[in-house]
Residue frames as qw, qx, qy, qz and C-alpha x, y, z in Angstrom:
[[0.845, -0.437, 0.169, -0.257, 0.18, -13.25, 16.41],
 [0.147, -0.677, 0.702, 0.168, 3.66, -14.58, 15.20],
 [0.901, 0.237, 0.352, -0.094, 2.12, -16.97, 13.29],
 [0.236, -0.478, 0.669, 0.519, 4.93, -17.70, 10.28],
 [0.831, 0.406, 0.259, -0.279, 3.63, -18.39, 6.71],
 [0.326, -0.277, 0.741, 0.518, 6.26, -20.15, 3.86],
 [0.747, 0.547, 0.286, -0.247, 4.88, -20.75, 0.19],
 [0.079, -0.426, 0.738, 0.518, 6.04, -21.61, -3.44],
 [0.805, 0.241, -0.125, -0.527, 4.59, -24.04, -5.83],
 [0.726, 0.053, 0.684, -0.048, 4.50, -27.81, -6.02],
 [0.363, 0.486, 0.745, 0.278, 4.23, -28.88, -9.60],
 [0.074, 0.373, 0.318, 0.868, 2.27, -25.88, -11.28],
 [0.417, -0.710, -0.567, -0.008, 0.46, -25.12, -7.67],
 [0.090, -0.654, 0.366, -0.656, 0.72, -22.29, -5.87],
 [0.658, -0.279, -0.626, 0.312, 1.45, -23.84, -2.06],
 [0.078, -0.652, 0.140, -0.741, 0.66, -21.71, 1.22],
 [0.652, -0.231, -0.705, 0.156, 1.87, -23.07, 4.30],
 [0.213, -0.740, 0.283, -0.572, 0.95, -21.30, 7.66],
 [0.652, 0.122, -0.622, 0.416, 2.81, -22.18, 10.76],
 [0.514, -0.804, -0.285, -0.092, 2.11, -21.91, 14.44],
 [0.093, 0.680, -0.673, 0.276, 5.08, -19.77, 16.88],
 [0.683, -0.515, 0.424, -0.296, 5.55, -23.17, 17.93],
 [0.025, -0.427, 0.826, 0.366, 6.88, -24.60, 14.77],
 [0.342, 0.272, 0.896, -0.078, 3.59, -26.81, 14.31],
 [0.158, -0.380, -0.608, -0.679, 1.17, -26.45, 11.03],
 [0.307, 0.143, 0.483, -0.808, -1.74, -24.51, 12.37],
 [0.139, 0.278, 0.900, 0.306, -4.54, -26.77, 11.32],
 [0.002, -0.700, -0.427, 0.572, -7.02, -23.94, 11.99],
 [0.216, 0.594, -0.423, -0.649, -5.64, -22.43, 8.39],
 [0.368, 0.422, -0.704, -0.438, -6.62, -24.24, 5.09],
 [0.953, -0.110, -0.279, -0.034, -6.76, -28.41, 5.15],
 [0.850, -0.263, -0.184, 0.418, -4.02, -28.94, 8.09],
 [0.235, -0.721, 0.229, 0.611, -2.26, -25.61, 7.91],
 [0.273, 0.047, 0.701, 0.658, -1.74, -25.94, 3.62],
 [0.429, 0.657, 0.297, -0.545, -3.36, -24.06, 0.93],
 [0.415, -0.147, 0.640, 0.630, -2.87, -25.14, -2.78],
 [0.451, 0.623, 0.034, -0.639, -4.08, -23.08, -5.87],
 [0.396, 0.096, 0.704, 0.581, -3.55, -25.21, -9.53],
 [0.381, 0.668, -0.058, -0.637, -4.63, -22.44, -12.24],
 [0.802, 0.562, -0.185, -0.082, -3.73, -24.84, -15.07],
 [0.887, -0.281, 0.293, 0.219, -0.70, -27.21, -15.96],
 [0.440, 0.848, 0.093, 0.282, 1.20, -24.86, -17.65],
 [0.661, 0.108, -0.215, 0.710, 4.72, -23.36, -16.84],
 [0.012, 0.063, -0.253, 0.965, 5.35, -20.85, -14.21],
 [0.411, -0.679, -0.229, -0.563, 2.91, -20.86, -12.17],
 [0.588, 0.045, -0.506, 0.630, 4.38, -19.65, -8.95],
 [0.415, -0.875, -0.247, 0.039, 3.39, -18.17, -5.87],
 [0.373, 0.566, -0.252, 0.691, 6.42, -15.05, -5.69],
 [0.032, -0.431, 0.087, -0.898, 5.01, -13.05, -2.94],
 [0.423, -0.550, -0.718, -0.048, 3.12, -13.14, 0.45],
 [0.127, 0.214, -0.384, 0.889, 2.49, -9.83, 2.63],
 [0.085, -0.439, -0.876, 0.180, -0.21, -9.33, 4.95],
 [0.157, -0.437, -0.535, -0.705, -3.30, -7.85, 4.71],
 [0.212, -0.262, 0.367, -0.867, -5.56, -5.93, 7.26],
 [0.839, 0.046, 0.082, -0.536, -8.06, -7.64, 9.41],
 [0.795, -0.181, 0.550, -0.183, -6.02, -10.97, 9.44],
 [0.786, 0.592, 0.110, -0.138, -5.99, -11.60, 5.43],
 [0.531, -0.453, 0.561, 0.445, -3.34, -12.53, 3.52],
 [0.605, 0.721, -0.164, -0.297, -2.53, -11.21, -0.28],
 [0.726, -0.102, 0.564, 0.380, -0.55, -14.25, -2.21],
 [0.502, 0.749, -0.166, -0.399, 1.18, -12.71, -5.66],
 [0.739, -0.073, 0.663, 0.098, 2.06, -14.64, -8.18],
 [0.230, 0.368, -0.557, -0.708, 2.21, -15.80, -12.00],
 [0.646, 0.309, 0.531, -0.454, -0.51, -17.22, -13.69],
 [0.124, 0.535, -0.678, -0.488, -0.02, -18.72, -17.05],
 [0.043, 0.308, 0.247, 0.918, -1.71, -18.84, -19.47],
 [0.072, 0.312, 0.605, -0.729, -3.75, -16.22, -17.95],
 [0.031, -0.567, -0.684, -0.457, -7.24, -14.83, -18.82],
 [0.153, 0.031, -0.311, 0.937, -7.42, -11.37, -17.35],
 [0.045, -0.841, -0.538, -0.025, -11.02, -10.13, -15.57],
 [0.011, -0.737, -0.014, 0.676, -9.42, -6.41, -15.55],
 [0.012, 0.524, -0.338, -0.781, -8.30, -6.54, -18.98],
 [0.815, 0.341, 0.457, -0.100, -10.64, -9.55, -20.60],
 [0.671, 0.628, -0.349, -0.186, -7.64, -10.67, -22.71],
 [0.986, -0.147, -0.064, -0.050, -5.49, -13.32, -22.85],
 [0.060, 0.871, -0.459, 0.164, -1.57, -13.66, -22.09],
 [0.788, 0.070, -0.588, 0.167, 1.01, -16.81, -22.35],
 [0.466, -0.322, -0.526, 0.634, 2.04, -15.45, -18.07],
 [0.016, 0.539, -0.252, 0.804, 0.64, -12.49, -16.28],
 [0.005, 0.308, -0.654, 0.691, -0.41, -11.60, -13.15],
 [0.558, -0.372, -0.699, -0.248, -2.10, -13.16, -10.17],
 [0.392, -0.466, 0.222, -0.762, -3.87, -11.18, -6.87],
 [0.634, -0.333, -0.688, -0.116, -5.23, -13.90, -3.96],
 [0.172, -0.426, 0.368, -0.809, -6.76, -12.46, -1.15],
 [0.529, -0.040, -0.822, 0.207, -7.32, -14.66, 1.95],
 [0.505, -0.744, -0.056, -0.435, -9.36, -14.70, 4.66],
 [0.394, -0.689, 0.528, -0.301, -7.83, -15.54, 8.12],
 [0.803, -0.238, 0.530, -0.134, -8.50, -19.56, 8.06],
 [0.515, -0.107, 0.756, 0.390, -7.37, -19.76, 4.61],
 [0.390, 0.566, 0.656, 0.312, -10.46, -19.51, 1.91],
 [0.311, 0.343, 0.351, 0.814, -10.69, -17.11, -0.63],
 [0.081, 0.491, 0.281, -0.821, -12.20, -13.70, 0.15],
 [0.222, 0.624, 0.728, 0.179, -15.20, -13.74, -1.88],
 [0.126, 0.916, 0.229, -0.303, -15.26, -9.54, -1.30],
 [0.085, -0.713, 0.492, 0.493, -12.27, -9.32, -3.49],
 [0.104, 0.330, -0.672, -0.655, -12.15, -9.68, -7.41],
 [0.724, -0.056, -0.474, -0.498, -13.66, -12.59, -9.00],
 [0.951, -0.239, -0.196, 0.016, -14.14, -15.56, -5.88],
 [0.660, -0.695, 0.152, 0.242, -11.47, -14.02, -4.09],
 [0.615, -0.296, 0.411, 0.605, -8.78, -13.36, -7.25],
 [0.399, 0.837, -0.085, -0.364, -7.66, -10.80, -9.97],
 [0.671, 0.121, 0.376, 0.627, -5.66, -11.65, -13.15],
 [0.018, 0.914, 0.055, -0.403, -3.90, -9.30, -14.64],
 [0.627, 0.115, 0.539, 0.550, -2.64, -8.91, -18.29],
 [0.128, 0.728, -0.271, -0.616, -1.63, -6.26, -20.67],
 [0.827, 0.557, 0.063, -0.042, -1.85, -7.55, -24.82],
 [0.665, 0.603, -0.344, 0.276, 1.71, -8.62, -26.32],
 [0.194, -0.702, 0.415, -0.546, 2.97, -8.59, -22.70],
 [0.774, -0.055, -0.603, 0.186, 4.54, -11.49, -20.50],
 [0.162, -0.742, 0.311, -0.571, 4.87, -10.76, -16.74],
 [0.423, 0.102, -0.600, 0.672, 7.41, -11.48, -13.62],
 [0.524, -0.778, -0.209, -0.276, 5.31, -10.77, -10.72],
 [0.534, 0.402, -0.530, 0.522, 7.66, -9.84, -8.00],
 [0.225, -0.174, -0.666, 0.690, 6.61, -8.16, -4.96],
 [0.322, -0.711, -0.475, -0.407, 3.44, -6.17, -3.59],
 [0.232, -0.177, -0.604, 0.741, 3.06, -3.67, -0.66],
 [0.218, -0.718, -0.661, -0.021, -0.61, -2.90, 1.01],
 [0.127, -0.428, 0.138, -0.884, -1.51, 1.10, 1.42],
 [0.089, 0.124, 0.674, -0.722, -2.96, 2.45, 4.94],
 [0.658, 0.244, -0.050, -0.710, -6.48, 2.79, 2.65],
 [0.746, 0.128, 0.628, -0.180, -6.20, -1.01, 1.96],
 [0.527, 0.795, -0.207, -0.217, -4.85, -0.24, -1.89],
 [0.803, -0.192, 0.409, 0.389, -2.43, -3.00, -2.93],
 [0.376, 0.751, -0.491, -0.231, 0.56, -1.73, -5.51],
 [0.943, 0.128, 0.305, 0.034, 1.88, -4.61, -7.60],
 [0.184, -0.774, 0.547, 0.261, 5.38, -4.89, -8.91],
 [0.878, 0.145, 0.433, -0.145, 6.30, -6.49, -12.03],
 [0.033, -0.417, 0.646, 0.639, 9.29, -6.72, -14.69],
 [0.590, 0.677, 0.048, -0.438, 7.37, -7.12, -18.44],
 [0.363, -0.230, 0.721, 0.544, 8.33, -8.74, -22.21],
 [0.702, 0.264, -0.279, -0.600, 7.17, -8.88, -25.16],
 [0.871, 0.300, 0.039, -0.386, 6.15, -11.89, -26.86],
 [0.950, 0.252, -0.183, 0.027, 8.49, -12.04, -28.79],
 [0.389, 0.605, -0.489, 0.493, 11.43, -11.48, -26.85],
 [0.713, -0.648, -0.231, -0.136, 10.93, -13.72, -23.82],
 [0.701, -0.486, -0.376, 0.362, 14.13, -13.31, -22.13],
 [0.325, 0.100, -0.082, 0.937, 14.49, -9.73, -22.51],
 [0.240, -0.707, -0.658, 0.094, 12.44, -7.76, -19.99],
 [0.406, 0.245, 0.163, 0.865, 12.09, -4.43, -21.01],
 [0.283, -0.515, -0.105, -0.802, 9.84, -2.81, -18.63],
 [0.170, -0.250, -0.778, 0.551, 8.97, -2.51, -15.07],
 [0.148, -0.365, -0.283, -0.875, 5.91, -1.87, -14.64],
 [0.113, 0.021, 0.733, -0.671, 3.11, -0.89, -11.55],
 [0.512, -0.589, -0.485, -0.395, -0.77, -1.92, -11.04],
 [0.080, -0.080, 0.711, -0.694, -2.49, -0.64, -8.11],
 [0.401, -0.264, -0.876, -0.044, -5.56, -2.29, -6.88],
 [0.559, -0.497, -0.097, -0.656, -8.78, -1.11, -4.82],
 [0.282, -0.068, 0.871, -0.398, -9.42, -3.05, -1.78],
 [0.738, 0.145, 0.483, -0.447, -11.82, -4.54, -3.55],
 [0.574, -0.073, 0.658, 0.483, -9.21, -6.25, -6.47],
 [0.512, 0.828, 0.115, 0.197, -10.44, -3.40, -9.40],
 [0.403, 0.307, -0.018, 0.862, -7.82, -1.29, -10.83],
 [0.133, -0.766, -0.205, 0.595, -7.61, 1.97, -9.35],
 [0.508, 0.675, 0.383, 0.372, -8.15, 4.23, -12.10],
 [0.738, 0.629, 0.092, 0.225, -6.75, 6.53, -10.17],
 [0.467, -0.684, 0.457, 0.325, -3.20, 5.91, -10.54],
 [0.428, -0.276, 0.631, 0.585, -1.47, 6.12, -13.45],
 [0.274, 0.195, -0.453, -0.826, -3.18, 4.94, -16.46],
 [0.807, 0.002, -0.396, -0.437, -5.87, 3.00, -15.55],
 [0.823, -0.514, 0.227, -0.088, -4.57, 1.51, -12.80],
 [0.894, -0.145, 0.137, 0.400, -1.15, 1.35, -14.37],
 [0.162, -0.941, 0.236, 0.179, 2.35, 2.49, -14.39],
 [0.799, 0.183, -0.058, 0.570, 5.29, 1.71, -17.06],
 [0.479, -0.740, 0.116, 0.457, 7.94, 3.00, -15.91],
 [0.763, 0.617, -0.187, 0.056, 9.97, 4.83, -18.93],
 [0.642, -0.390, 0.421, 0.508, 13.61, 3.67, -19.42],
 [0.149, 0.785, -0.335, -0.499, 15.89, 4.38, -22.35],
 [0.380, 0.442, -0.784, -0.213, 16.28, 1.12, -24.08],
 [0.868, 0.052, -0.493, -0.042, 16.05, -3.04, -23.30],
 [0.184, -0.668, 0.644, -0.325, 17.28, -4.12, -20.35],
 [0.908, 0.004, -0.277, -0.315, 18.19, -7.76, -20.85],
 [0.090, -0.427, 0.848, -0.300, 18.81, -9.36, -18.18],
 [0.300, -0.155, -0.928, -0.158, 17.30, -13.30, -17.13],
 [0.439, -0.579, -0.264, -0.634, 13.57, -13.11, -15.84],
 [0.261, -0.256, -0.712, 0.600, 14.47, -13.10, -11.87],
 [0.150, -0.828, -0.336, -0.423, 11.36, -10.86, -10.75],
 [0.524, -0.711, -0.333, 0.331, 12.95, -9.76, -7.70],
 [0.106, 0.577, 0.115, 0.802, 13.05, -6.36, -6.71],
 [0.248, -0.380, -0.665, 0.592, 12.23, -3.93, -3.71],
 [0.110, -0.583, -0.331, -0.734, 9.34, -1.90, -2.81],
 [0.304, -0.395, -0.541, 0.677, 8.43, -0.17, -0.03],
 [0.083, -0.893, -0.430, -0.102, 6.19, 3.12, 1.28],
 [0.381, 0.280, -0.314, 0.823, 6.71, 6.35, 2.58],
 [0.082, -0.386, -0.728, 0.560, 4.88, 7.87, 5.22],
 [0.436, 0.501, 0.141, -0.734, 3.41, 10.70, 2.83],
 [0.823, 0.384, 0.325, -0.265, 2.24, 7.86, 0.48],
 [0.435, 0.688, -0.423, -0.398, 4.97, 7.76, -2.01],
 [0.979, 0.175, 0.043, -0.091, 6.37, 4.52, -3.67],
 [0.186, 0.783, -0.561, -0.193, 9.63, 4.05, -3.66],
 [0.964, 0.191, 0.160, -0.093, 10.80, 0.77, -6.12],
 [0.007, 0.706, -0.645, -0.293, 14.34, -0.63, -6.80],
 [0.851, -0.010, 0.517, 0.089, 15.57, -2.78, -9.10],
 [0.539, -0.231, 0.421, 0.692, 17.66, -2.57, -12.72],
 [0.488, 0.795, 0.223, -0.282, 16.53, -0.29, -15.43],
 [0.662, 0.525, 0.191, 0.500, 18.33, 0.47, -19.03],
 [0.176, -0.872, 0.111, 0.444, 21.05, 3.79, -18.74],
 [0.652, 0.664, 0.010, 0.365, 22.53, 5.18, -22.22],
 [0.663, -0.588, 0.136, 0.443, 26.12, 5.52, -20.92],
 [0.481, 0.824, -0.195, -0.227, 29.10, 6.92, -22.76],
 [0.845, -0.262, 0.356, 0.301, 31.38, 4.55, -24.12],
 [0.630, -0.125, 0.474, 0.602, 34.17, 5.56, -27.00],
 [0.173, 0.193, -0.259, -0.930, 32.89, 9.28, -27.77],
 [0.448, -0.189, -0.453, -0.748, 29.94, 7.78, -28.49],
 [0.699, -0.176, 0.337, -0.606, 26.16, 5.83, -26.05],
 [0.362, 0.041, -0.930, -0.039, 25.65, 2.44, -25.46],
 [0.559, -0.536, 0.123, -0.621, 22.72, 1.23, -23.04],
 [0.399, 0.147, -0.820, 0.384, 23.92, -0.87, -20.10],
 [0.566, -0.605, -0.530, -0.180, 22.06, -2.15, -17.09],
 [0.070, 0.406, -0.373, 0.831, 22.02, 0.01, -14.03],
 [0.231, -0.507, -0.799, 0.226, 20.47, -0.25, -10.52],
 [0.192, -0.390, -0.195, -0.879, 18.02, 2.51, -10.45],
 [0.074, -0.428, -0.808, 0.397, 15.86, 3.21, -7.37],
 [0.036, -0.360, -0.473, -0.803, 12.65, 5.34, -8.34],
 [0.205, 0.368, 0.605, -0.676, 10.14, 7.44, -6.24],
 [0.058, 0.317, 0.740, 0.591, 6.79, 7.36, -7.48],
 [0.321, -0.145, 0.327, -0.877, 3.49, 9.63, -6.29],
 [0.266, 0.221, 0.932, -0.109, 0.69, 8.17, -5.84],
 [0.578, 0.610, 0.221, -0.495, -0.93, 9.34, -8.29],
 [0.794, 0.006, 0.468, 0.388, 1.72, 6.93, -10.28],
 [0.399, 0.845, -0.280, 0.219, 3.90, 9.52, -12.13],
 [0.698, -0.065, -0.299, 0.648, 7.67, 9.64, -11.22],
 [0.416, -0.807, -0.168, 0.385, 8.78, 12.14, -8.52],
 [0.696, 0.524, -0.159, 0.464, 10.79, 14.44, -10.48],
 [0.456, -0.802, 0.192, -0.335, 11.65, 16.03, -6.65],
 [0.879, -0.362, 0.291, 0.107, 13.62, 12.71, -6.13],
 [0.532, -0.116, 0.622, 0.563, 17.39, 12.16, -7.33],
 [0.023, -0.340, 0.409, 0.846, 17.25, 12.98, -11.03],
 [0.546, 0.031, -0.497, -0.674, 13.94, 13.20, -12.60],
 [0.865, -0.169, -0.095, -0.463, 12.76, 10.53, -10.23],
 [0.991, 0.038, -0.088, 0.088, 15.30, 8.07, -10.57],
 [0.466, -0.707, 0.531, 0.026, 18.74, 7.16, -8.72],
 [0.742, 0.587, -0.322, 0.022, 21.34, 6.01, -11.26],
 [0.073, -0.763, 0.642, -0.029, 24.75, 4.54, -10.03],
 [0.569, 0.620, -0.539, 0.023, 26.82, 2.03, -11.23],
 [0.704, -0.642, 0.295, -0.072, 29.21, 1.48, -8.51],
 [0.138, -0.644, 0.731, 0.180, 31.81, 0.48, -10.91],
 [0.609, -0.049, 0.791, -0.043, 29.97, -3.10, -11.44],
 [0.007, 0.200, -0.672, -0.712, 28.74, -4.65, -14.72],
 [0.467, -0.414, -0.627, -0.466, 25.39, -6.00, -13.40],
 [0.004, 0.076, -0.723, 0.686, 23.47, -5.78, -10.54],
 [0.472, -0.379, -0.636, -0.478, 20.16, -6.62, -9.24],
 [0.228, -0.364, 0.350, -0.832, 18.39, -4.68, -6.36],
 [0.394, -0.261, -0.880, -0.050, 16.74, -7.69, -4.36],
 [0.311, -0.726, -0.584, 0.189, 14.86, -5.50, -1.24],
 [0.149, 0.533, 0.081, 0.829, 14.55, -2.49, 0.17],
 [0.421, -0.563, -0.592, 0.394, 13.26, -0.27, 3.42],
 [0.163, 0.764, 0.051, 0.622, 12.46, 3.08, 4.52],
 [0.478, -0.151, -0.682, 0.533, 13.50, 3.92, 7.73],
 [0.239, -0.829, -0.485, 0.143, 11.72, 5.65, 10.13],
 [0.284, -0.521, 0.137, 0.794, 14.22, 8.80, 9.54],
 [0.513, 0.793, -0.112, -0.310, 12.95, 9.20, 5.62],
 [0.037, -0.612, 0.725, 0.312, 16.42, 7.16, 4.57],
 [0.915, 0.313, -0.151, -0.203, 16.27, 4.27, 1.75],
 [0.162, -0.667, 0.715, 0.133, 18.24, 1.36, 2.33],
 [0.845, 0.358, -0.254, -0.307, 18.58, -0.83, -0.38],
 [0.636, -0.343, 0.679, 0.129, 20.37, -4.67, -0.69],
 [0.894, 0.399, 0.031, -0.199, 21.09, -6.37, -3.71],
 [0.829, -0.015, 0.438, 0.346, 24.13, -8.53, -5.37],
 [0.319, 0.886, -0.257, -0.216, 26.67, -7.22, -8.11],
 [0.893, 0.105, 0.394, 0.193, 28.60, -8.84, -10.81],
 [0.004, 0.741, -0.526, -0.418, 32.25, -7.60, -12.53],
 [0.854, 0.518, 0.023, 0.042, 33.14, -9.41, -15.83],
 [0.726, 0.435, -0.239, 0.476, 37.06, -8.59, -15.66],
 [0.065, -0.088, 0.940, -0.324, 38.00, -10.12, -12.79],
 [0.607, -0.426, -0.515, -0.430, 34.88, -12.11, -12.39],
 [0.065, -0.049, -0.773, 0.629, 33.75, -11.11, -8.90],
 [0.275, -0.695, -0.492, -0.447, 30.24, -11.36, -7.90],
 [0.322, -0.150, -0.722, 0.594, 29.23, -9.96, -4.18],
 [0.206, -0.672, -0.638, 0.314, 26.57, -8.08, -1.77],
 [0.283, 0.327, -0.048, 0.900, 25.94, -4.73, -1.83],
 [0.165, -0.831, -0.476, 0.235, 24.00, -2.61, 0.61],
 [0.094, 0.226, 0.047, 0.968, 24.05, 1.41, -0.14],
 [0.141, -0.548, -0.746, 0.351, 22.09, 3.82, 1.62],
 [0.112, 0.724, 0.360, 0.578, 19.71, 7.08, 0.24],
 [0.057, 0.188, 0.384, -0.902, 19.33, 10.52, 1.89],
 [0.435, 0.560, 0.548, -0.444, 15.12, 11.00, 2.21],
 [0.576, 0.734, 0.153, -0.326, 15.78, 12.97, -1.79]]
């Protein structure tokens, strides 16, 4: 209905503001058009993510910190956080626990980033990973998909998850952002930086690369896509970081994201664009 919805976090709140197409809080949503979540008074907690949901709803993703997971009933100094909304605002009571899922993995910090909703009502969840002890080196991207009713889906992957492998560390600062997107025969396709063992002086080094990755849905990599699954390329730069993505209605992938040289220091935009494999 062109309604417009903005969010972030206040303090350690998650904040969810929905707007009429007339530029006016729709008071009809929440307490005046506002919704605020406070999970504790702990760092990082942030609302990342807002996409809609069939039937009016609205799925808010986030970090949650420290969390207490009902999929994985353990504890975790940040992981993940599911809120599924009815239309005026309050929690959907038919999803997870009172209308939310945490989600944590042992020894494991997590960057929620983005989320896109299957035609069956299945949410996939998008998240860069640390250990413990290495909090600003995020060495795994990994997927959860979700029932329409906020369990794991058991099955897709392992248990309702999907690391992705890489070849090494890929330390770059926890930004969670990344792009996901569908395809019309259900695959997954996710960009964003991954670890590549390059050659450097007759001998390997591992260096960050943007990497875009098709997944099935039965959460394996495509090994039908690019190489083994995954689109490697450089572009000459020294970092880069895939911020969105799209499929177009032809089967092409067209990715944005930002790129950074070290000698000259130049940063700038980049858009590149996939054939369907």
């Amino acid at each position: 209905n062109n309604s417009i919805f903005t969010g972030g976090y206040i303090g350690n709140e998650y904040m969810l503001h929905k707007i009429r197409p007339t530029g006016r809080d729709d008071v009809n949503f929440g307490f005046n058009g506002f919704r605020f979540f406070d999970y504790g008074t702990v760092f990082n907690n942030r609302l990342e993510e807002i996409i809609k949901y069939p039937g009016g709803k609205t799925i808010l993703i986030g970090n949650i910190s420290p969390a207490a997971s009902v999929a994985g009933r353990n504890t975790s100094l940040m992981g993940s956080s599911v809120i599924r909304l009815m239309p005026d605002g309050n929690p959907d009571t038919t999803f997870g626990i009172k209308g939310k899922v945490f989600i944590t993995i042992p020894f494991f910090n997590f960057w929620p980033a983005t989320g896109v909703v299957q035609p069956d009502g299945k949410i996939v969840i998008a998240v860069r990973a640390s250990l413990y002890d290495a909090a600003v080196v995020l060495d795994r991207l990994v997927l959860f998909r979700l029932n329409s009713n906020g369990s794991l889906d058991n099955s897709f992957g392992t248990q309702g998850i999907f690391f992705i492998p890489q070849q090494g560390l890929t330390p770059v600062p926890p930004s969670p952002m990344m792009g996901l997107a569908l395809q019309a025969d259900g695959k997954i396709i996710l960009g964003d930086i991954t670890a590549e063992a390059i050659s450097v002086n007759s001998g390997f080094t591992v260096r960050n690369s943007p990497a875009v990755f098709r997944i099935k849905p039965e959460g394996i990599l495509d090994s039908s896509f690019a190489v083994n699954g995954r689109f490697l390329n450089r572009f000459g730069y020294n970092n880069y970081q895939i911020r969105s993505l799209i499929v177009q209605s032809d089967g092409k992938i067209l990715v944005g994201g930002n790129t950074l040289s070290t000698s000259p220091v130049n940063a700038s935009w980049l858009m590149f664009r996939l054939n369907p494999g």
